[in-house]
C-alpha positions, 0 to 999 in steps of 0.5 A: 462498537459504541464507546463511552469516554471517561470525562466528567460532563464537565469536561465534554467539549470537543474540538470537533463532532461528526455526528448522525453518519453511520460509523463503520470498522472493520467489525462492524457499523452503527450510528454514533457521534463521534467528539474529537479532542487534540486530534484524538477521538475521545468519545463515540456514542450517540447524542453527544453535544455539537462541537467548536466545529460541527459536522452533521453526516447524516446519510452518509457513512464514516469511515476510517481514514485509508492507509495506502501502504504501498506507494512511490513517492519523490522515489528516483527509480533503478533506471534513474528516472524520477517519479512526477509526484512530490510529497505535495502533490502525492499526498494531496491526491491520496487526501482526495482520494479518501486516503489520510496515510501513506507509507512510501518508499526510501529506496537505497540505491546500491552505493547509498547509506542506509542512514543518509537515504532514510534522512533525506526521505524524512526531510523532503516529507516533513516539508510537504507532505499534508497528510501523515506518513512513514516510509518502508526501506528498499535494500539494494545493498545488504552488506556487513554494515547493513545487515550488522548495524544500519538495518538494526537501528533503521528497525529501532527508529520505526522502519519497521518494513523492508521492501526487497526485489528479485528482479530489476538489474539494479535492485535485486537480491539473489537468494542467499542475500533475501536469507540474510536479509530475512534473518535480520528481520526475524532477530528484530521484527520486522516484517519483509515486503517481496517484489516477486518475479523470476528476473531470468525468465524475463530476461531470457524472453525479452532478449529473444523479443527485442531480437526479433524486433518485438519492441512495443508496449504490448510484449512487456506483458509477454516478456513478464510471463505469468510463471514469472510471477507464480515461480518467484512468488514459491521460491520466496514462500520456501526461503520464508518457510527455511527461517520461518520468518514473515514475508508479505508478497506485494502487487498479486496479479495472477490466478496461480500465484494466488493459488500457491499463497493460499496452499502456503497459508493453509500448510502455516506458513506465515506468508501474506499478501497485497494487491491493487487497483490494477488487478482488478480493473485492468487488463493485459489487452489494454497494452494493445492500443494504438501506437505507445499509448499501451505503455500507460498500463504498463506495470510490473507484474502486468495485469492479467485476464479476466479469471486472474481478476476473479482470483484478486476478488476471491483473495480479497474476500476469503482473506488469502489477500490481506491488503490493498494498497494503489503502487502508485507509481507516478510517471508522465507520459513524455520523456521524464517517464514512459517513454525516454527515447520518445516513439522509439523506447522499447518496453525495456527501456520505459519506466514501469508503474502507473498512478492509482493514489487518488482512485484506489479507495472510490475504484474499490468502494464503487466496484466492490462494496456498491456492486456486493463483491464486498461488505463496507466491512470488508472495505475496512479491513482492506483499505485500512485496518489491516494495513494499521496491524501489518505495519505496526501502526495500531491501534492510533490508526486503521479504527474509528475508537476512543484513544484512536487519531481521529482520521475520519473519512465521510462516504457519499455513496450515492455521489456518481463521478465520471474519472478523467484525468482532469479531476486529478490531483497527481502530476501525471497527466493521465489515468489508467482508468479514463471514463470510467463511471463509479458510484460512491465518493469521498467528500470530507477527510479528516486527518488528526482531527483536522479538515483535509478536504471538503468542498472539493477543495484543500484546507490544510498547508503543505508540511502539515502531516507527521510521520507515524511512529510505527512499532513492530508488525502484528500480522493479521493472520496467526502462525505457529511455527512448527517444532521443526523449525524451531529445532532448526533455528536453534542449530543455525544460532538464530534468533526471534523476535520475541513479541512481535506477535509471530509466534 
């Protein structure tokens, strides 16, 4: 994985050189130095000469920066409850966390303009964000002029993703709406995140709870039936396989629903998938705690068992899985989040989500590489690689390689934390994953050549991220779509996008 720039030695300064860690991609690893210029890497290769500024890493690894491409960030949720992290403090918790991209969401509400909530997302970010960032669209509405018009040009200026939800009173989407939306999406490239569970069934059995006084955290778990999950996730896989359009399923919690991603990608249908910390290292009992404290872990899809669990890893491991992402989704503990009616909110009524931005990348890197459930190129290619070519952000970010920003992330794998909230950096005020031990630790991020992190401290000003300029997806996956469909689209008068590397 050694590369050699094209500078004359003339030219051979460099801004800033990490040298003598042991850089690794998804492909694979080896020592080089790494020399930076303008905020680009311009030469790796073993024994380049010390820069304006010199970093020596030795004994450690270099990573590429993490991507977390599914986050809630100064997000106003269905409910109208807003988020407790800003672009600030949300992107300088990711920043600690090992993290120096982040896409969030702008979600439209269903009255809203798709151009007004895209500039308002844009403003509030450029002013604080300290790392770089983009944004996917979450569409409530997609009438005429969002299918016709605001969607087209929001995929021409780079919102290149669309998050769509088939549960939740306010945001979601029947099924004849998802097929226009994904015909849309299809004709333009651009690639359509799911939020997958049967919004009926989960209706139908929280009412029978709450009627028979059910209302603590704990039966959130029972009225998000696991069928919820597994059943929506094939309804989607089928309405993907109609148009033969790409869809990605986001926050995979249960074993059968990795089941049916699996058969669907070995039939060729071009369906993907993401998972997160929660998954992994949580678990449904947790929502059996002592009074309202269950609700801290409460999320949708909740967490499963332990063989649930087991299936996340296997995913991870044999591909099934593409992406891990925090969907972090920051809510206090008080009347601002979890709990608006105080000791007396249902789990209906309690805002869903919980934090993981800052301990996504060590939880997966402690648990996952340290312990052999995956290669530090595995890593890679889950925390950040394939993030990169999913949302049309290669090849500037995801790689340690010449022409590549040069966001960089140096890796103490022998550093051991004891997680507690206090160490945080969000403003939630708890975390999920309270005392746990973990071993290996981001201790410097770069982000463009710049030091976001070191010491233990921040080095870079608020509103000194940029947004990324994404470009059409490049699933990791190859499809081919069958002569079937192709026939069938051509009936149907739709279109593809051509060079979006789907068929």
């Amino acid at each position: 994985m050694i590369e050699k720039d094209s500078l004359s030695s003339s030219d051979r300064y460099f801004d800033l050189t990490i040298r003598n860690g042991r850089v690794c991609n998804n492909d694979g690893s080896s020592y080089a130095d790494i020399g930076v210029r303008d905020g680009v890497i311009v030469a790796l290769e073993p024994g380049l000469p010390a820069g304006k500024q010199d970093v020596d890493a030795r004994g450690l690894w270099v990573l590429p920066g993490g991507i977390d491409s599914h986050t809630h960030i100064e997000q106003l949720s269905g409910m109208g409850l807003m988020c407790a992290d800003d672009f600030y403090s949300g992107t300088v918790s990711a920043a600690f966390g090992g993290t120096t991209t982040i896409l969030s969401f702008a979600a439209q509400h269903r009255n809203d303009r798709i151009p007004d909530v895209l500039a308002d997302y844009s403003r509030r970010a450029q002013e604080k964000a300290v790392i770089d960032y983009g944004f996917h669209l979450i569409l409530t509405n997609p009438d005429q002029q969002a299918l016709e018009v605001d969607l087209p040009l929001a995929i021409q200026s780079g919102i290149t993703s669309l998050k769509v939800y088939m549960t939740y009173d306010m945001l979601k989407l029947d099924d004849y709406q998802l097929l226009d939306v994904m015909a849309v999406a299809s004709e333009h490239g651009a690639m359509i995140m799911l939020h997958a569970e049967n919004h009926d069934m989960i209706r139908w059995v929280a009412r029978r709870l709450l009627e028979r006084g059910h209302t603590a955290p704990t039966f959130h778990t029972v009225a998000h039936d696991v069928l919820a999950e597994s059943e929506a996730t094939q309804r989607a896989i089928s309405l993907s396989r109609l148009l033969d359009v790409p869809i990605l399923i986001v926050h995979v919690a249960g074993k059968e629903t990795v089941q049916i991603i699996r058969h669907a990608q070995k039939l060729g249908a071009p369906v993907y998938a993401e998972s997160c910390p929660q998954y992994l290292f949580l678990e449904a009992s947790q929502t059996d705690a002592l009074g309202m404290e269950g609700a801290k872990f409460c999320c949708s899809p909740p967490p499963g068992d332990k063989e649930s669990q087991e299936a996340i890893w296997e995913g991870f491991k044999d591909g099934c899985l593409t992406v891990y992402s925090s969907d972090h989704a920051p809510y206090r503990f008080d009347e601002t989040g979890k709990l608006p009616k105080g000791e007396a909110t249902t789990f209906k009524e309690m805002a869903n989500g919980v934090p993981g931005i800052e301990l996504r990348l060590p939880l997966l890197f402690s648990e996952g590489v340290m312990k052999g459930r995956l290669t530090i190129e595995e890593f890679v290619a889950l925390t950040a690689t394939n993030h990169a070519q999913m949302y049309g952000m290669s090849p500037k970010k995801g790689r340690i390689a010449v022409g590549a920003d040069a966001d960089l992330v140096l890796w103490d794998s022998e550093k051991r934390v004891t997680v507690s909230a206090d160490m945080l950096h969000d403003r939630v005020g708890y975390t999920p994953y309270e005392g746990r031990e973990l071993q290996g630790w981001p201790v410097q991020v770069y982000s463009r050549g710049r030091c976001v992190v070191r010491d233990g401290q921040l080095h870079v000003e608020r509103g000194s991220g940029q947004l990324v300029a994404r470009n059409r997806p490049e699933p990791v996956l190859q499809h081919k779509p069958s002569s079937g469909r192709r026939v069938f689209g051509e009936l149907l008068g739709l279109k593809k996008f051509k060079n979006n590397g789907y068929e």
